[in-house]
C-alpha positions as CSV (number, residue, x, y, z in Angstrom):
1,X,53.3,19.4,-43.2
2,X,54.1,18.9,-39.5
3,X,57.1,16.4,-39.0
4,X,56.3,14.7,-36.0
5,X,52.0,13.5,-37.5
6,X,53.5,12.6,-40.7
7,X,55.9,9.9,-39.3
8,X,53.2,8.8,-37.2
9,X,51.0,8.1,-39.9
10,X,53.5,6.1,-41.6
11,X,54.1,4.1,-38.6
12,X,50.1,3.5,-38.2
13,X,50.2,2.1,-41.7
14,X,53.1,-0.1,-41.5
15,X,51.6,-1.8,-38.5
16,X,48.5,-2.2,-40.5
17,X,49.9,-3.8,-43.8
18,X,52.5,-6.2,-41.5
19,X,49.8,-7.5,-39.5
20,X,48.7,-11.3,-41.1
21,X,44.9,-10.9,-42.2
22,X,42.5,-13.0,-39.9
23,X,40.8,-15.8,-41.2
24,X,37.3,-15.7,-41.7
25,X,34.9,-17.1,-39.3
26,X,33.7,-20.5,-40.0
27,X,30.5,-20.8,-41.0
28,X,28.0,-22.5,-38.5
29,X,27.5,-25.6,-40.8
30,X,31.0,-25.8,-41.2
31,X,31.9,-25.9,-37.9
32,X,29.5,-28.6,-37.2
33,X,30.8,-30.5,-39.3
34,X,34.5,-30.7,-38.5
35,X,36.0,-33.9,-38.2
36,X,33.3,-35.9,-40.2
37,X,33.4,-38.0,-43.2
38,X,32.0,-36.3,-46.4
39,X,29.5,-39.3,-48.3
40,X,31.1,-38.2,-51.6
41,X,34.6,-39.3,-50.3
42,X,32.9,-42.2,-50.0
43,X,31.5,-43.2,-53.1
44,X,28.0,-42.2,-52.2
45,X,26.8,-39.1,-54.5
46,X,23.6,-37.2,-54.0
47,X,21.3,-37.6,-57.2
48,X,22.5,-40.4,-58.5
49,X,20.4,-41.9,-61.1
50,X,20.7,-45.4,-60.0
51,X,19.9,-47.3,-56.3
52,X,22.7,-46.6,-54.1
53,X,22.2,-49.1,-51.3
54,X,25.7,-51.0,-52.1
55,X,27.9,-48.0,-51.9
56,X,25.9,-46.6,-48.6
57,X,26.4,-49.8,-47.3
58,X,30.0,-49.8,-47.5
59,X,30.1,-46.4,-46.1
60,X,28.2,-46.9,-43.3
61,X,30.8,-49.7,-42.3
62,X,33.4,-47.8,-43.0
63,X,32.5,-44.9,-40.5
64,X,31.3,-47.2,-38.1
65,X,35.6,-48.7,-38.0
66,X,36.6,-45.4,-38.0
67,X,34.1,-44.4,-35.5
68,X,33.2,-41.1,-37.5
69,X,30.3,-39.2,-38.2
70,X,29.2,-39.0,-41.8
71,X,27.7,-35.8,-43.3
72,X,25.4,-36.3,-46.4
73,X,25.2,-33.3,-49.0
74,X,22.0,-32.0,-50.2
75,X,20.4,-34.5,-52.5
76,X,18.2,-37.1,-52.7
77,X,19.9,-41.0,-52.3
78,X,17.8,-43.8,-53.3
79,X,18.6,-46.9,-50.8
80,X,17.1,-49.8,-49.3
81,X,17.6,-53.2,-47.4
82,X,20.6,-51.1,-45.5
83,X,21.7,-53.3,-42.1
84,X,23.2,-50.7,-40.1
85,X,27.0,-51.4,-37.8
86,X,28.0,-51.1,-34.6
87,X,28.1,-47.2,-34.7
88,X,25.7,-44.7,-37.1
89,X,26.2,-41.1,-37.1
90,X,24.4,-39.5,-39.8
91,X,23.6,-36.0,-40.5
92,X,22.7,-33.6,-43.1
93,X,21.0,-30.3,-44.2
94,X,18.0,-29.6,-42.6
95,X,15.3,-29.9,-45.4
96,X,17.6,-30.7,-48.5
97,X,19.5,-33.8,-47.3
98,X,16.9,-36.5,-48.6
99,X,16.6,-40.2,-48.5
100,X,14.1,-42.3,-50.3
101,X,13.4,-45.8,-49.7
102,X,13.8,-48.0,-52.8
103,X,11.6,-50.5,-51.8
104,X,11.9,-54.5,-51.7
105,X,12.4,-55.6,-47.7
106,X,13.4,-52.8,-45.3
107,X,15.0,-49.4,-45.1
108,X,17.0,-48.9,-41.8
109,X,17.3,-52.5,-39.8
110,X,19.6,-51.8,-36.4
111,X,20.3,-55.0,-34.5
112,X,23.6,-54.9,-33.4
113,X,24.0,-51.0,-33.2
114,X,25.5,-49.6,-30.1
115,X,24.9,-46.2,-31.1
116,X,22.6,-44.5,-33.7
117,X,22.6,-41.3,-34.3
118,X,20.5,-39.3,-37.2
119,X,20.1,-35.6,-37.4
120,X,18.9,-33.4,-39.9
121,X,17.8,-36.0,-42.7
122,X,14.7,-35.9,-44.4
123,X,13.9,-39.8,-44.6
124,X,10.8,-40.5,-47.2
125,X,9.0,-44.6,-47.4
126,X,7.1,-43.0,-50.7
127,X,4.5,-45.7,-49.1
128,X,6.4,-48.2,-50.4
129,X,6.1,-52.0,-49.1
130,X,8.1,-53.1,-46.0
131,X,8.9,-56.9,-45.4
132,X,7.3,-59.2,-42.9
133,X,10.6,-58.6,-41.2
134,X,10.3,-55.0,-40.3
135,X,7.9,-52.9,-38.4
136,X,9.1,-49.5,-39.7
137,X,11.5,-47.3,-42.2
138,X,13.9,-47.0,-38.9
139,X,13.5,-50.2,-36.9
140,X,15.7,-50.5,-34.0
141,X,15.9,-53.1,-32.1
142,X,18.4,-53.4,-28.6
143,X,20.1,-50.0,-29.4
144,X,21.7,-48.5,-25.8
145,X,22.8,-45.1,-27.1
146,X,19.5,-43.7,-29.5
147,X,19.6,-40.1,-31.1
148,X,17.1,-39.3,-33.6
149,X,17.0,-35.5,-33.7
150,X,15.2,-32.8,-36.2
151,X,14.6,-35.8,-38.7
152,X,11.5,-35.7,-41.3
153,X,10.5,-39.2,-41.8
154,X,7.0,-39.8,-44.0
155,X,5.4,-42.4,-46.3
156,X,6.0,-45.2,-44.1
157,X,4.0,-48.5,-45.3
158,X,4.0,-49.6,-41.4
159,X,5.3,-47.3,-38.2
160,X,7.2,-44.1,-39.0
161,X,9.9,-45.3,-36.2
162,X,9.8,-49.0,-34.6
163,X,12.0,-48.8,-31.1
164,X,12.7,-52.1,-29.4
165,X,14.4,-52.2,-25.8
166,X,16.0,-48.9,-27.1
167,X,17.1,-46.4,-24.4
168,X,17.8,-42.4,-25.1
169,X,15.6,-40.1,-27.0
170,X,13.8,-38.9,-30.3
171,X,13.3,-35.0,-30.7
172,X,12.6,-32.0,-32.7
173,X,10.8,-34.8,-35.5
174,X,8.4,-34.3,-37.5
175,X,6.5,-37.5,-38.4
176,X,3.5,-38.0,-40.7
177,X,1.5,-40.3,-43.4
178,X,2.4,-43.9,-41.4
179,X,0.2,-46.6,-42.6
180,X,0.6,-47.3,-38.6
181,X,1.5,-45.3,-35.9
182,X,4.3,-43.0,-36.0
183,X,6.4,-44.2,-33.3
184,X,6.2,-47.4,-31.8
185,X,8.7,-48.0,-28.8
186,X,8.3,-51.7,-26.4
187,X,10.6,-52.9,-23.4
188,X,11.8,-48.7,-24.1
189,X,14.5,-48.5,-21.2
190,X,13.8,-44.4,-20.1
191,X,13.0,-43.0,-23.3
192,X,12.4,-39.4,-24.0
193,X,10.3,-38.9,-26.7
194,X,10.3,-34.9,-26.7
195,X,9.1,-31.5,-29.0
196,X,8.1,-34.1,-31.9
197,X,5.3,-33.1,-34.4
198,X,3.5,-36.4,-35.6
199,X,0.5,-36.1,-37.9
200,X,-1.9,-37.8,-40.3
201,X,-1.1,-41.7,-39.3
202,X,-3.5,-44.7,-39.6
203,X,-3.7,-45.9,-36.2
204,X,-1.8,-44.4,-33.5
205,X,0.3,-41.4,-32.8
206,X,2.9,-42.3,-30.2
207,X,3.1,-45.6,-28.7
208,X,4.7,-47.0,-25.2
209,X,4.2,-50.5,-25.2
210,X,5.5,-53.5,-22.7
211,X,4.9,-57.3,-23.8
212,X,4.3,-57.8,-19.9
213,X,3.9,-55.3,-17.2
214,X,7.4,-53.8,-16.0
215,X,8.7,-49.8,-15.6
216,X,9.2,-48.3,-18.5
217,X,10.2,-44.9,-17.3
218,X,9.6,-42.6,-21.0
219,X,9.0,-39.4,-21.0
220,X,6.3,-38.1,-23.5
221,X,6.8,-34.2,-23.2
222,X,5.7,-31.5,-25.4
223,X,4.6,-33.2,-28.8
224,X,2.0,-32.2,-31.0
225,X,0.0,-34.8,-31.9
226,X,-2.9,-34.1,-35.4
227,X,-5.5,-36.1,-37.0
228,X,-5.0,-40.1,-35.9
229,X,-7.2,-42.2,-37.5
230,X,-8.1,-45.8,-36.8
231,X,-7.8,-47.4,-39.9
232,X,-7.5,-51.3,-37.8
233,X,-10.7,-50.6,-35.7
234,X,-11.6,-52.0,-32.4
235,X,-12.4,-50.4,-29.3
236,X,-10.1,-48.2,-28.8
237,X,-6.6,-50.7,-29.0
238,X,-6.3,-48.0,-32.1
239,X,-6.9,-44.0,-32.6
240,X,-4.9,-42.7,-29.6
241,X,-2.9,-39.8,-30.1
242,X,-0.8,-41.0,-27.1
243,X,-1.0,-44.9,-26.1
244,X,0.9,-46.4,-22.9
245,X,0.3,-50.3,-22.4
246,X,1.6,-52.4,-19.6
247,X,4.5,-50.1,-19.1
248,X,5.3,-47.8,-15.7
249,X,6.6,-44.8,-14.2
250,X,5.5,-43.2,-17.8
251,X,5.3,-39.3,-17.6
252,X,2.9,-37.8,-20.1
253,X,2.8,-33.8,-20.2
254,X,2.7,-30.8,-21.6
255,X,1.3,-32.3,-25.2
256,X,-1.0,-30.4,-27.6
257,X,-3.5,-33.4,-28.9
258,X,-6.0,-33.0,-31.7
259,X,-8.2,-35.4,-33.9
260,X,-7.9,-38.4,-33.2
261,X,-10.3,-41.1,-33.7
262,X,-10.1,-42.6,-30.0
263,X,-8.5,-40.7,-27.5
264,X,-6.1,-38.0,-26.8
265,X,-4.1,-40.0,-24.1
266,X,-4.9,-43.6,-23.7
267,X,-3.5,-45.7,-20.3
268,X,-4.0,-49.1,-20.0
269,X,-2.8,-51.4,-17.2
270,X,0.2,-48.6,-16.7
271,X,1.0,-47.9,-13.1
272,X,2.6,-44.9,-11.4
273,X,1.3,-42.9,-14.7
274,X,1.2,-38.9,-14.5
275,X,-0.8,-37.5,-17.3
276,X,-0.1,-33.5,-16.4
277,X,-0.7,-30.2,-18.4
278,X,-2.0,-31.5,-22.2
279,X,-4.2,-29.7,-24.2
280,X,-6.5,-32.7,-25.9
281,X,-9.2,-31.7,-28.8
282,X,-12.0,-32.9,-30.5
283,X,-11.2,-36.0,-29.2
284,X,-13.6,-39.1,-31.0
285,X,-14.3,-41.3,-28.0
286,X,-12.7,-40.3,-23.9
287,X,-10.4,-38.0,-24.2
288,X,-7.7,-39.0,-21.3
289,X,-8.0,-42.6,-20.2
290,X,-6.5,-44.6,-17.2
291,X,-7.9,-48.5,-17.4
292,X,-7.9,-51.3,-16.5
293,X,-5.4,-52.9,-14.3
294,X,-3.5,-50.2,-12.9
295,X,-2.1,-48.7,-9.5
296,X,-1.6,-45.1,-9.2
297,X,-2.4,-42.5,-11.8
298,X,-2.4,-38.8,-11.5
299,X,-4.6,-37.2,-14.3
300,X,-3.5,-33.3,-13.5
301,X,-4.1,-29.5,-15.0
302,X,-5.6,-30.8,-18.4
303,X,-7.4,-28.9,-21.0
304,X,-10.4,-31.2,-22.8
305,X,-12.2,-29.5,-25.5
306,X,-14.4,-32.0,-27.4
307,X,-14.9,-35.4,-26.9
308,X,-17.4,-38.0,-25.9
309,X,-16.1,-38.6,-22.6
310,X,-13.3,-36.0,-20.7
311,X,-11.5,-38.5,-18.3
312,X,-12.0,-41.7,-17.2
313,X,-10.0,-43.4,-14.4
314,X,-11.7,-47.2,-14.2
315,X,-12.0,-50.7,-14.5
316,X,-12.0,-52.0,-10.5
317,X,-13.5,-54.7,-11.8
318,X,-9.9,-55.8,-13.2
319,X,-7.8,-54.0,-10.5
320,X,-7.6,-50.2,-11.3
321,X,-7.3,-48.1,-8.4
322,X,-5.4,-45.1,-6.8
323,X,-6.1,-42.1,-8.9
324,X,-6.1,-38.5,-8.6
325,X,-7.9,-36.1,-11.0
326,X,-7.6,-32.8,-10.1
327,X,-7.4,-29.4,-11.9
328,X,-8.9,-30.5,-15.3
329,X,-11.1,-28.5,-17.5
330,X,-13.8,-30.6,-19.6
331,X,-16.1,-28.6,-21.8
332,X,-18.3,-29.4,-25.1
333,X,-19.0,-33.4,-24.8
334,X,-21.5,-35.0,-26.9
335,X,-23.0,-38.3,-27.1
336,X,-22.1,-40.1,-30.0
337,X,-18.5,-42.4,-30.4
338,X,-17.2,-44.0,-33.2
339,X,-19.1,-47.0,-32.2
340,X,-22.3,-47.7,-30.4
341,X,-21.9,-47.4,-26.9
342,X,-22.3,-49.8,-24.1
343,X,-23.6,-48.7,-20.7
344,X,-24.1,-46.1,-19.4
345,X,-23.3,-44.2,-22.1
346,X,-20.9,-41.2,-23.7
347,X,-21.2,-38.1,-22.8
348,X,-19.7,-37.8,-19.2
349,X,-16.7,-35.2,-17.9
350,X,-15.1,-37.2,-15.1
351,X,-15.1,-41.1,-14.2
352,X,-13.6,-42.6,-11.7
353,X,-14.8,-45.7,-9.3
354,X,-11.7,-46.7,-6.5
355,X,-9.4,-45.0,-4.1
356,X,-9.5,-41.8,-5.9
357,X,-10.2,-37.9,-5.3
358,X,-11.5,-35.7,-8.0
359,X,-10.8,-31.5,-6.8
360,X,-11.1,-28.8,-8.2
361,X,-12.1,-29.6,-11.7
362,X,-14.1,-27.3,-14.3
363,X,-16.5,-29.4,-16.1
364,X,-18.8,-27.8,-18.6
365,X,-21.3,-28.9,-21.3
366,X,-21.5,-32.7,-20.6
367,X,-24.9,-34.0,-21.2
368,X,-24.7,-37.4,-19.6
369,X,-23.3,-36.3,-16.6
370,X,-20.7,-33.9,-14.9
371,X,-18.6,-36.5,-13.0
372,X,-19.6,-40.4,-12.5
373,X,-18.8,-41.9,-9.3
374,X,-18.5,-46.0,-9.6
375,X,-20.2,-48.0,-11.7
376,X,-22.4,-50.9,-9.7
377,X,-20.6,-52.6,-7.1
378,X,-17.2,-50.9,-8.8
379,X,-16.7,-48.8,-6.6
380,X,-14.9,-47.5,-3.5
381,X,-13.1,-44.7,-1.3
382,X,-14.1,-41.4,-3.6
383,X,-13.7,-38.2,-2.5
384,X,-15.5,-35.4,-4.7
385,X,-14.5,-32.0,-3.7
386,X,-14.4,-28.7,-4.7
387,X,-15.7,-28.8,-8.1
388,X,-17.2,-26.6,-10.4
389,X,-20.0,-28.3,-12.9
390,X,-21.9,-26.0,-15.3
391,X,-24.5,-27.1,-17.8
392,X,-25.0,-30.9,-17.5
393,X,-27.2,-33.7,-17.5
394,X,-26.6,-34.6,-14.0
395,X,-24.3,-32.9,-11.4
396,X,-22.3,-35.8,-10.1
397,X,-24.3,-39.2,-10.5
398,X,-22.7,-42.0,-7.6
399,X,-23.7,-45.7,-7.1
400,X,-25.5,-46.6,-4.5
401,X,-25.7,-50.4,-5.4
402,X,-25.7,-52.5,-2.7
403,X,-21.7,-53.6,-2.1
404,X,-20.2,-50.3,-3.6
405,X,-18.2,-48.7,-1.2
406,X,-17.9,-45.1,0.5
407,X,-17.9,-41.6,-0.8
408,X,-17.1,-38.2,0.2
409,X,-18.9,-35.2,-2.0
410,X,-18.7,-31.5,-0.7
411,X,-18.4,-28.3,-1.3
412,X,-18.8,-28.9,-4.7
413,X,-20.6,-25.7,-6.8
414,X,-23.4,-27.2,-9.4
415,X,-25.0,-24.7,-12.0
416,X,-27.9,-26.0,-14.1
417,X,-27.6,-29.8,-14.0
418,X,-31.5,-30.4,-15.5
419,X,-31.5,-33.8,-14.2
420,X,-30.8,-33.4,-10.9
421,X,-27.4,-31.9,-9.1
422,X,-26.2,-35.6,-6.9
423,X,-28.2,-38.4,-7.9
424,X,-27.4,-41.8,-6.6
425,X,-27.9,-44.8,-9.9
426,X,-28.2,-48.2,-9.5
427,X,-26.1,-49.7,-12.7
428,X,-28.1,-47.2,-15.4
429,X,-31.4,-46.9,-13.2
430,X,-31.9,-43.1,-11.2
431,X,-32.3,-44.6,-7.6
432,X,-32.8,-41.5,-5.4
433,X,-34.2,-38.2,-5.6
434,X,-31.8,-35.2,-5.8
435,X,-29.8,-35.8,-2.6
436,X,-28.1,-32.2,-3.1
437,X,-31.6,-31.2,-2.0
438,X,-32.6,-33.8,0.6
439,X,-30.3,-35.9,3.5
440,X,-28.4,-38.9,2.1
441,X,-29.6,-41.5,3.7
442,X,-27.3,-44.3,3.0
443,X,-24.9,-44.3,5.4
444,X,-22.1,-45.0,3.0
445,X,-21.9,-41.9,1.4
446,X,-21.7,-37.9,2.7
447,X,-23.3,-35.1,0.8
448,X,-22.2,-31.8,2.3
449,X,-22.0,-28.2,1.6
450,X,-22.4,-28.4,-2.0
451,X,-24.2,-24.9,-3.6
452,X,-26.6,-25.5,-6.1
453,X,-27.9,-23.1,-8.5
């Protein structure tokens, strides 16, 4: 054997056993959880046979004077009535860490929290009674620092989440089988409410609410939003996949909206609203709704498939104004509502009545009428441009009461509208011939350019 290689070798090998064997790479969950208190240090076991709620209590406090996290192990705990300290930071394993509320008052009641932070917990109300006390299995009320994060919550006897004057956000949830709505936020303080999957609830989806009128600021991105029922009934006050009331500066966008008894996306008396880039179906009554007393609203790039009205942007009579509805398609209307309906009727793509433009819409299948301009003296300043309407009762219907206002319609394209293409109505009653075909001639309104086939 050569010398020189064998001596080599020996030296390659000696390097190899002296050198210290590396450590092996922490897991990911590991990692995570570095620096956090286990709940079985603590007392608090996973699948214990008796209610817990004691012993989690005690925890919680304890982690809260420590200011540590605390990591639950898979299992199932049984608690309830559970007041929670200055500081909650909870997490567990995605889809094994379970908490079930034992019933008898409330489950999570945050009054004093600072911060409150859940992640990775599957949180079930097995439909169980909640006090007078509570709106929902996590009701938090004045929290500054909120972080509710890839957390199952279901069975809730009221709201899924109750947020009052709570500011921070609430993603990657999944949220289904509230007797209520599944999240319920009022005097929110910039929310953002983001990539949350909410399903099967009795009266509302998502809820941004004000007790008076006053900027809200949340942000209600890319949820998906299935079958909302109306279990309370009214008028709409229920059913809404999406429901802003009284609060501002509110962005709505890029949501995926289906079933619901009312409507998609419901605005009332919210100003500076954007409503941008959803995808709304089978919607029961309107599908995206700006009312009542409101100033400023930009209803933009929508998708409506279903519904018995597409978008309305009205209610002059009690102050709403300033509106833009632009780049919307509306297809497959009907009719009928989920109750009977008052004048003029379901059935319409596009209303809007003050200080508004409506351009560049696609609006097919609406067998009332493609867009509704006004409604008796309601209405002023409209500008109806560049619009393509296919297959409707009327084209664009306008009021030409005496006292409503001007309006602008050109160079709008109109494709089988069997009741006439621009028709002016007084309240319900057809008032002119089809002035697409013949001169306006009230002086109030300009009818230009439009193709009609």
């Amino acid at each position: 054997m050569d010398r020189r290689a064998f001596l080599g070798g020996a030296a390659a090998l000696a390097a190899t056993v002296a050198q210290p064997a590396r450590a092996a790479e922490p897991k990911p969950l590991e990692a995570a959880l570095r620096g956090s208190i286990n709940a079985s240090e603590l007392g608090v076991l996973p699948g214990a046979f008796d209610n817990q709620s004691r012993t989690f209590q005690r925890m919680l406090e304890a982690s809260s004077d420590r200011d540590m996290p605390v990591f639950l192990p898979p299992g199932l705990y049984v608690v309830s009535n559970l007041t929670l300290p200055r500081a909650v930071r909870l997490t567990g394993v995605p889809g094994a860490t379970r908490i079930v509320y034992g019933g008898d008052g409330h489950l999570f009641l945050a009054e004093r929290t600072e911060l409150l932070s859940l992640e990775n917990i599957t949180i079930d109300g097995a439909n169980r009674w909640l006090g007078d006390h509570t709106q929902g299995l996590i009701d938090a009320r004045g929290v500054s620092q909120l972080s509710i994060d890839a957390v199952r919550i279901m069975g809730s006897g009221k709201h899924g989440v109750a947020l009052d004057r709570c500011a921070g956000r609430m993603e990657r949830c999944e949220i289904s089988g509230a007797a209520d709505a599944g999240l319920y936020s009022v005097e929110g303080a910039g929310l953002d409410i983001f990539g949350n999957s909410v399903s099967g609830c009795g009266n509302g989806g998502i809820l941004v609410h004000r007790w008076q009128s006053g900027d809200d600021n949340t942000s209600i991105t890319g949820n998906r939003i299935r079958r909302i029922e109306a279990r309370a009934g009214g008028t709409g006050q229920n059913g809404n996949g999406i429901n802003v009331f009284r609060a501002h500066g509110v962005n709505v966008s890029n949501n995926n909206v289906a079933d619901c008894a009312f409507s998609a996306i419901r605005a009332n008396s919210a100003s500076n609203l954007q409503i941008t880039s959803n995808n709304c179906s089978r919607s029961g009554e309107t599908a995206i709704y700006a009312e009542f007393a409101f100033e400023g609203a930009v209803i933009a790039s929508n998708i409506v498939d279903g519904a018995a009205n597409g978008i309305s942007i009205v209610n002059f009579n009690d102050g709403g104004r300033m509106g833009v509805c632009s780049g919307n398609l509306i297809r497959n209307l009907v009719t009928t509502g989920p109750y009977p309906a008052d004048p003029p009727g379901f059935g319409t793509g596009i209303s809007v009545e003050a200080d508004a433009t409506v351009t560049g819409n696609v609006i097919e299948g609406a067998p009332r009428a493609g867009i509704s301009i006004g409604w008796g003296e309601f209405m002023r300043n409209v500008v109806a441009n560049a619009n393509v309407i296919r297959d409707a009762g009327v084209g664009i219907a306008v009021s030409v009461v005496d006292g409503a206002g001007p309006a602008v319609i050109t160079d709008n394209l109109i494709d089988k509208a069997r009741d006439g293409a621009i028709v002016g109505f007084k309240w319900t009653d057809r008032a002119t011939g089809d002035m697409a075909l013949s001169p306006s001639r009230i002086e109030r309104l300009t009818v230009e350019r439009n193709q009609i086939s």
